[in-house]
N, C-alpha and C positions, 0 to 999 in steps of 0.2 A: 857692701853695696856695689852693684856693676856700675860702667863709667853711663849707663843711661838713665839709671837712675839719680844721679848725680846732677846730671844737666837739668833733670827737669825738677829737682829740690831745688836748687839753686834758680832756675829761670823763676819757679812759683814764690817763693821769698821774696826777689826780687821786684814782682808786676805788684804782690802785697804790698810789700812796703811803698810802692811807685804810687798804687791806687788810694791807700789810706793817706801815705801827704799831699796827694791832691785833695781829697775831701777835707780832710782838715783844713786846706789853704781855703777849699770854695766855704767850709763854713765860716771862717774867718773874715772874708772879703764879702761874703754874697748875703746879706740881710734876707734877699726873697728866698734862698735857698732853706728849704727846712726838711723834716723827715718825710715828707710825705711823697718829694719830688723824688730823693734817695728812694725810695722804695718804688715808685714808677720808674725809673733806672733800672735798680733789682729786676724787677717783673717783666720788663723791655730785655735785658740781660738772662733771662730764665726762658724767654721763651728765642732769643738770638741760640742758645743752647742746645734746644731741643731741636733748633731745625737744621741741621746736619746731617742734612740727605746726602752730599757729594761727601762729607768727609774734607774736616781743619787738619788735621794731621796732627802730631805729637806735641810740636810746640802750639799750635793755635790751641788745642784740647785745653796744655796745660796752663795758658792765657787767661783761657775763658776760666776756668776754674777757680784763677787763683783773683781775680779779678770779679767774683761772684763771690767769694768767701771775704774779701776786703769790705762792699757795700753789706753782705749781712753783717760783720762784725761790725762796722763801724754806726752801721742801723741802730743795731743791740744795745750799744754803749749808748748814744746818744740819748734812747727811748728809756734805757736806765736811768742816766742820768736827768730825764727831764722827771722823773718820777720821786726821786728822792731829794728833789727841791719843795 
């Protein structure tokens, strides 16, 4: 793997794991907080995404990305989990 793909496996690992223990923390702490708010997040975040007319650059790309795949999975599991209770 080149040294640029390196940075930005590493930078998206990183916002991941950054993003997922903050939601854990706010479902933990925040009673009002529930999936539906997480997915107005998501959808506020998908369309932050799509409007990059000027152009985030390398690292912000890989931010956004890695920081939209954190809210689906953590969605995922939740919506799982509330299902098999």
């Amino acid at each position: 793997m080149n040294g640029a793909a390196d940075w930005r496996d590493a930078k998206y690992d990183e916002v991941f794991d950054q993003e997922t223990r903050g939601l854990e923390r706010r479902r933990a702490s925040d009673p009002a907080c529930g999936v539906e708010d997480l997915e107005a997040i998501l959808m506020n975040l998908y369309h932050q995404e799509g409007s990059d007319w000027v152009g985030r650059g390398d690292l912000q790309d890989t931010v956004m990305s890695a920081t939209i795949a954190a809210y689906e999975a953590f969605v995922f599991a939740w919506k799982a989990e509330r299902q098999a209770i």
